[in-house]
Structures are given as structure tokens and as C-alpha cells.
C-alpha positions in Angstrom: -11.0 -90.3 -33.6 -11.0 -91.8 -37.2 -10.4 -95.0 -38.0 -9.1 -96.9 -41.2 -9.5 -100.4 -42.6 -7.2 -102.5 -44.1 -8.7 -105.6 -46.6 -6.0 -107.9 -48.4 -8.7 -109.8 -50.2 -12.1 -108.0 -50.7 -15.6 -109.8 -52.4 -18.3 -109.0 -54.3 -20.9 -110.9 -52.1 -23.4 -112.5 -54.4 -26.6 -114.0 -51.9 -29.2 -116.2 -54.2 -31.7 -117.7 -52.9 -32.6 -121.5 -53.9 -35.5 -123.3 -51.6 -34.8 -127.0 -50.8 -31.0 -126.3 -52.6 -30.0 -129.8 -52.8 -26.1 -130.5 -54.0 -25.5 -132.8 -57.2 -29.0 -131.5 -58.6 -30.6 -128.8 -60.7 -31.8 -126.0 -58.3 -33.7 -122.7 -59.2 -33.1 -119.2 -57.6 -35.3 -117.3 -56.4 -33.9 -114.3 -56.5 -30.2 -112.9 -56.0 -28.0 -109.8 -54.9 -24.9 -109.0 -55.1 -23.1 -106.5 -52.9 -19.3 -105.0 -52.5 -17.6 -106.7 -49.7 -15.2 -108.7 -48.1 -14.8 -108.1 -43.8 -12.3 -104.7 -43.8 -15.2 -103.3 -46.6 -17.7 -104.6 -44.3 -16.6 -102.5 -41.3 -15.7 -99.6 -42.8 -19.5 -99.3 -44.6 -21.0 -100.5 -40.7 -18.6 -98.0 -39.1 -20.0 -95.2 -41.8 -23.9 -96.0 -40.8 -22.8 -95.5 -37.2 -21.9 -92.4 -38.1 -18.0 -92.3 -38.5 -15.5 -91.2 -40.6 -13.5 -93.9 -42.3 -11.1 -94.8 -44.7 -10.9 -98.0 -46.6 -8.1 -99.3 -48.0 -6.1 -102.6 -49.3 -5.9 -104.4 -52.7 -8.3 -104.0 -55.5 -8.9 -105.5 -58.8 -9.3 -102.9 -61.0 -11.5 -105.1 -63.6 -14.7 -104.6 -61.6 -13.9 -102.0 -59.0 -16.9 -100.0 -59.9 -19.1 -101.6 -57.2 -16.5 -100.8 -54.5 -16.2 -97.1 -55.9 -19.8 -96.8 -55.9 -20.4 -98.0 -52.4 -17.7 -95.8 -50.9 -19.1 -92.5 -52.4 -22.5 -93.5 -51.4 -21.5 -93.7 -47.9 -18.8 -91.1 -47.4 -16.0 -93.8 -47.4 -12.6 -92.6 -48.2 -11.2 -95.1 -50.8 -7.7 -95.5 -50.5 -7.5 -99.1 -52.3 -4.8 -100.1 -54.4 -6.2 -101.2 -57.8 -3.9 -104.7 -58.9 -4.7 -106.4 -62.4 -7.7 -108.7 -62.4 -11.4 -109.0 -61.0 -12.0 -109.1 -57.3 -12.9 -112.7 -56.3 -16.8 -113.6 -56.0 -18.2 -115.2 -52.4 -21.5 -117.4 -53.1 -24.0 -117.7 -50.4 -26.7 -120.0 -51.0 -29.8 -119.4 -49.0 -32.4 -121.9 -48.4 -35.6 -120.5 -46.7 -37.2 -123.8 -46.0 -34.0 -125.5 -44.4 -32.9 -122.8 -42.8 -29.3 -123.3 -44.4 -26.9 -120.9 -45.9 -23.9 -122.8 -47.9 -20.8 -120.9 -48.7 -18.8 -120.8 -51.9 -15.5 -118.7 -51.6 -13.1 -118.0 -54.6 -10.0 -117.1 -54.2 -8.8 -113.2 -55.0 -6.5 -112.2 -57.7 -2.6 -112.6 -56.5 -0.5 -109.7 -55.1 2.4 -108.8 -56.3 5.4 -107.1 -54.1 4.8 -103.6 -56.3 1.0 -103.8 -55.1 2.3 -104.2 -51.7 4.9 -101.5 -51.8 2.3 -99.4 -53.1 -0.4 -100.4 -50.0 2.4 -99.4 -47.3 3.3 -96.0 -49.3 -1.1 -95.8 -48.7 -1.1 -97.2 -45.2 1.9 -94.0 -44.5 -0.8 -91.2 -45.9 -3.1 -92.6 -43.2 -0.8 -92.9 -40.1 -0.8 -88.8 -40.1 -4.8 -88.7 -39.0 -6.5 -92.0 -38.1 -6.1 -93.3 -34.8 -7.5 -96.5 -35.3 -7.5 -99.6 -37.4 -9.4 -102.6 -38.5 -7.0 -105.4 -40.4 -9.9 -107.9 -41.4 -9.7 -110.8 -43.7 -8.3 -113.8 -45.3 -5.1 -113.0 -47.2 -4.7 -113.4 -51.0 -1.9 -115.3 -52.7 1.5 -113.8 -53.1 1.1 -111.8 -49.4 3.4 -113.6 -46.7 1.3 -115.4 -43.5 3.6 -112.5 -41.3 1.7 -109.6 -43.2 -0.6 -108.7 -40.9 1.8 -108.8 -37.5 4.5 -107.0 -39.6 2.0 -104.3 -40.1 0.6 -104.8 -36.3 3.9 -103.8 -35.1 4.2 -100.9 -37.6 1.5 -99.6 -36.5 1.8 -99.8 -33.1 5.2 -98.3 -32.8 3.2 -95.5 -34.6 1.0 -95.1 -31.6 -2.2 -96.4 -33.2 -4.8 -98.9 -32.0 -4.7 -102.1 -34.0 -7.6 -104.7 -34.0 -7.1 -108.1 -35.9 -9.7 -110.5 -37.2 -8.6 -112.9 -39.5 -8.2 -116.7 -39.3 -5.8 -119.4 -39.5 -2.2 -118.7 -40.0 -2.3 -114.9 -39.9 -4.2 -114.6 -37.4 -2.0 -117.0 -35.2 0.9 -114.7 -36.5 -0.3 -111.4 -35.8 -1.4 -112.3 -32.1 2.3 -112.9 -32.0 2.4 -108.9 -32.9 -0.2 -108.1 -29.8 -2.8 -106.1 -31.1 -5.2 -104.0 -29.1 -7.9 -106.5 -30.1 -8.6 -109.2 -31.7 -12.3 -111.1 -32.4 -12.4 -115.0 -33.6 -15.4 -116.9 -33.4 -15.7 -120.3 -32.1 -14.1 -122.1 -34.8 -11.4 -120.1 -35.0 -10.5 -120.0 -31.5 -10.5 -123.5 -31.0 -7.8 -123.7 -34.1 -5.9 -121.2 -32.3 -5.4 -123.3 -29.0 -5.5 -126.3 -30.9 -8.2 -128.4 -28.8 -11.6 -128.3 -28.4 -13.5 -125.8 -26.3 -16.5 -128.0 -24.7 -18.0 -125.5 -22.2 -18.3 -121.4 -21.9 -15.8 -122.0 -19.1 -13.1 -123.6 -21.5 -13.9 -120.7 -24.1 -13.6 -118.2 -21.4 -9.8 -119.9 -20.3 -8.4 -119.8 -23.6 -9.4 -116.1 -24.1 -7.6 -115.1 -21.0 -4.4 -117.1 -21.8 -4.3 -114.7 -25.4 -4.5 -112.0 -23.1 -1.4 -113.3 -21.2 0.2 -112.4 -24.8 -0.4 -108.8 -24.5 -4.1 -108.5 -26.1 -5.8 -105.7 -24.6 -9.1 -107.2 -24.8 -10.7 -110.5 -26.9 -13.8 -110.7 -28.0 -15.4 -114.1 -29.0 -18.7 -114.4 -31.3 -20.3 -117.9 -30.3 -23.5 -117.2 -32.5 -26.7 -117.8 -30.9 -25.4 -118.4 -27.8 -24.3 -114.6 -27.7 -20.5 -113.1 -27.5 -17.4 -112.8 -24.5 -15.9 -109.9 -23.9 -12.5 -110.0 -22.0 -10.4 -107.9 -20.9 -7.6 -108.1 -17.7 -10.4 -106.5 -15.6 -14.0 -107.5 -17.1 -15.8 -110.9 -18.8 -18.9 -110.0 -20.2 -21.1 -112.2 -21.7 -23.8 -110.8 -24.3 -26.6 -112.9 -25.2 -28.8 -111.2 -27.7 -32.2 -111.9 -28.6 -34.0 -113.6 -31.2 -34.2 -112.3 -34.2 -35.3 -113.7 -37.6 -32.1 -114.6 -40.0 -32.2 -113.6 -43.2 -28.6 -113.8 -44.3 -25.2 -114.2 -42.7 -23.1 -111.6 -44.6 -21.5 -109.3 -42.4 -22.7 -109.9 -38.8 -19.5 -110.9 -37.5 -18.0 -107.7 -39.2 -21.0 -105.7 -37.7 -19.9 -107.2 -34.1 -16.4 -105.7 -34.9 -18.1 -102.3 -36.3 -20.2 -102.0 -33.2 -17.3 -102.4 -31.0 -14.8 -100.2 -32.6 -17.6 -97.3 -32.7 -18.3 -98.0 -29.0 -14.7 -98.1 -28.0 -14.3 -94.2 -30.2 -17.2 -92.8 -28.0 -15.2 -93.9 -24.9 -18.0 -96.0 -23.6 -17.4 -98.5 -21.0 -17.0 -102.7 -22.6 -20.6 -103.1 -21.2 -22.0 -100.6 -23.4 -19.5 -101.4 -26.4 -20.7 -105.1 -26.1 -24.5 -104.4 -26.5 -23.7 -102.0 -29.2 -21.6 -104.8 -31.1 -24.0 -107.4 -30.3 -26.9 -105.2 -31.6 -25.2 -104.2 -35.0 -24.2 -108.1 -35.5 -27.8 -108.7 -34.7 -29.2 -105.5 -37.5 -27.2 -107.4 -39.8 -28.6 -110.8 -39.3 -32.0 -109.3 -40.7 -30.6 -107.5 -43.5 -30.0 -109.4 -46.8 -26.3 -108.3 -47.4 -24.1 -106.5 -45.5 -25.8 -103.4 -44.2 -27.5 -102.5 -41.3 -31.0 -101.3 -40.4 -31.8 -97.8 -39.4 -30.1 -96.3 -36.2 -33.0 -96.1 -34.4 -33.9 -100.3 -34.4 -30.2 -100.9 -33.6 -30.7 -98.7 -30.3 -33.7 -100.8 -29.6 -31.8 -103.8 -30.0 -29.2 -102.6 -27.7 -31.9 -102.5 -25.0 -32.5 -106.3 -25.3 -29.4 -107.6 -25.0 -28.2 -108.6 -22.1 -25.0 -108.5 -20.2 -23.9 -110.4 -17.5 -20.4 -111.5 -15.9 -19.6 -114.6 -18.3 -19.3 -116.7 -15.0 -23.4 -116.4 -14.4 -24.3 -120.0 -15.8 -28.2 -118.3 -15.4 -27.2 -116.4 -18.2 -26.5 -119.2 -21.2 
């Protein structure tokens, strides 16, 4: 099976690291990177180092698309962007390796216009005819309506494919509405979903199952160190990973969705698929950007994770 990715509003991720970064005074880097990004980019560069064909497409700012174009040939990437005027926004993390912080500093991306959008569905047509899966990731940019991605969920669903969602806010809350296969907020996002807080793994556990009742196939929660939920009508999994040492942030929760998608193509069963997303969210976690170590540490990792039923309180 091949599977595509759909990203509204890519980013050049540029990591710097300032020890002791204090706000309102004058800090000093370390040393910074900058990588080609944004979560649909994300997956389809984790899904490539698992070992799968994917395509990649969206909107792109033509102005500095070089990074992008170099990262997809690198990898074996088909790049099916849509180049719109402009630069591709900047993300900012700032690492401090004495507090143990990372601060975040997102721009916004350049704004779409209904040509650029025209011209993204006449893409997203090419790639119904042989990829059977896909990934609609990300924040949307200005100028694309809040009902974009469930208008598409339900396009491609009448098209037979297999549709899994993670974005945030209002188009997320939207395209649940369209009931896609999948869907994977974290804490934060699930709590703005139901709209009160989630005190306990029982209450996080509850409001997954009630966005099942909406005809989600399975939701997948990333609760950081306290591990991940997978559910499902038939399963709740809990995965709680081990320690690792964090070097940046970029990309694990886009890993978790990698890892999952590639589990769910080899046909595995949700236990397996939830130590293999657990273990590529974990790769990325010790990886400064978004990429993932070599195959054979992520295997490794998969054996340390466990899995339990989410109802095992010896488990948290």
C-alpha cells in the first residue's frame, strides 16, 4: 500500500541552542539547524526511513522551496507540492540544555489563494489512482476555510481511501465531524476538543471512546512521558515508553503518527503498531530535528516499550 501526505502549512524548522535562554535579555547560541518541515513533511520523511513509498504534497512557497526539494530527492519522496508566491514560514525552537526547556516561536505561512487550492485538489485527483492511504497533518494557513480538511476527509473517503487527521483546534474539531479512519491529538488538544479538563487516564480514556461513538475507527492519544492510548471499539492499549535522553522535540508526535501508519500498512495487529509508533516518537526525541535513528535502535526500542490494557493502573 502507498500512502500520501497532505501539509497546508509546511516549516523550515530552525532548532538553536541558547543555555540559561532567559526572555527580555541578550542570549547567545550555541549552535543552530535548520531543517524542512512542518507535520505532513514530517511523516512522509519518517514513513520514507521506515521504508515506504510516499508522496508529499500541499502548498509551497516557492521563494525557498529548495530545502523541501532537496529533502524529498534525498529520501525518495515524491513531491507533489503546489508552489504559491512567497517563503514558507520559519518555526523557532529554542533549546536550553541546562533547564531542560524548549520554547517555541511559530510564524505564520504565506496565504492561500482559491487558484492554489484548485490546483492542490487537481494534485490530490493524480494521487487517488494509487495511494491507499493518507496523512492530513497540520495547522492551516490563512485564506483555507476551517471545513478544509473534513471536505477533503469525505472526498476521500467516498474514494475508498483511508484518511488519518491530526491537526488542532478548529479543523480538527471539523474534520472529526467528517469521520476519519484515525485521528491522533495529544493531551492539550483533546481536552480543547471536549471542552473540559481530563484529570485522570480514566477521564482521557472516556473521552477517546465517546470520538469513537462519531465513527473514528481508532484514536490515538500522545500524553508525553506518561506514554500513549490506543483505542479502538475492540482494544485500549496503553504504551509507556522508556526513558530516553531528549534532545529536541521536532517531530516526535509526527514520528508516533509515522510509526503507526507504517504498522497499520504491514497489517500488524494495534499492539505491535503502538510499540512501533511509540518507538519512532521515542527515535525522534534523541535526534536534533526531525529524523529518526537507524532501523535497527528503533527495533530495540520497540522491545522496551510496554503495552498493557489502559485499565492496568500498575502500568502508569
Amino acid at each position: 500500500m502507498k500512502s500520501a501526505t497532505v501539509t497546508l502549512n509546511p516549516a523550515i524548522d530552525q532548532s538553536v541552542s541558547v543555555p540559561g535562554f532567559a526572555a527580555g535579555s541578550v542570549n547567545r547560541a550555541l549552535w543552530e539547524q535548520s531543517d524542512p518541515g512542518g507535520k505532513g513533511v514530517n511523516v512522509a520523511s519518517f514513513l520514507a526511513d521506515l521504508g515506504f513509498a510516499v508522496a508529499a504534497t500541499g502548498l509551497l512557497g516557492r521563494d525557498n522551496a529548495g530545502e523541501f526539494e532537496h529533502l524529498f530527492k534525498s529520501k525518495g519522496i515524491a513531491d507533489e507540492f503546489v508552489r504559491i508566491p512567497g517563503k514558507t514560514r520559519v518555526n523557532v525552537k529554542i533549546i536550553d540544555e541546562v533547564s531542560h526547556n524548549i520554547t517555541d516561536i511559530n510564524f505564520p505561512g504565506p496565504a492561500a489563494s482559491p487558484a492554489d487550492l484548485a490546483r492542490l485538489e487537481q494534485r490530490i485527483d493524480v494521487l487517488l489512482a494509487d495511494h491507499d492511504c493518507f496523512v492530513l497533518s497540520g495547522s492551516t494557513p490563512a485564506g483555507v476555510p476551517p471545513s478544509y480538511y473534513a471536505d477533503l476527509i469525505r472526498r476521500l473517503k467516498a474514494a475508498g481511501k483511508r484518511v488519518v487527521l491530526d491537526s488542532s483546534g478548529e479543523p480538527l474539531r471539523q474534520g472529526i465531524a467528517a469521520a476519519p479512519w484515525a485521528i491522533k491529538p495529544n493531551i492539550a488538544e483533546l481536552v480543547e476538543l471536549v471542552g473540559h479538563p481530563l484529570p485522570d487516564r480514566g477521564a482521557v480514556v472516556e473521552a477517546a471512546r465517546q470520538l469513537l461513538a462519531t465513527g473514528i475507527a481508532c484514536v490515538v492519544v500522545s500524553m508525553g512521558r506518561d506514554g500513549a492510548l490506543f483505542v479502538t471499539g475492540q482494544e485500549c492499549l496503553l504504551a509507556i515508553p522508556p526513558e530516553v535522553a531528549v534532545k529536541s522535540t521536532v517531530g516526535a508526535g509526527d514520528a508516533m503518527v509515522a510509526g503507526f501508519v507504517a504498522g497499520t500498512l504491514r497489517g500488524w495487529p494495534l499492539t505491535d503498531c503502538a510499540r512501533l509508533a511509540t518507538a519512532s516518537a521515542l527515535g525522534a526525541l534523541t535526534q536534533l530535528g526531525p529524523r529518526l535513528p537507524a532501523p535497527e535502535i528503533i527495533e530495540s526500542t520497540m522491545a522496551q516499550v510496554r503495552i498493557g490494557e489502559a485499565t492496568d493502573r500498575s502500568l502508569g
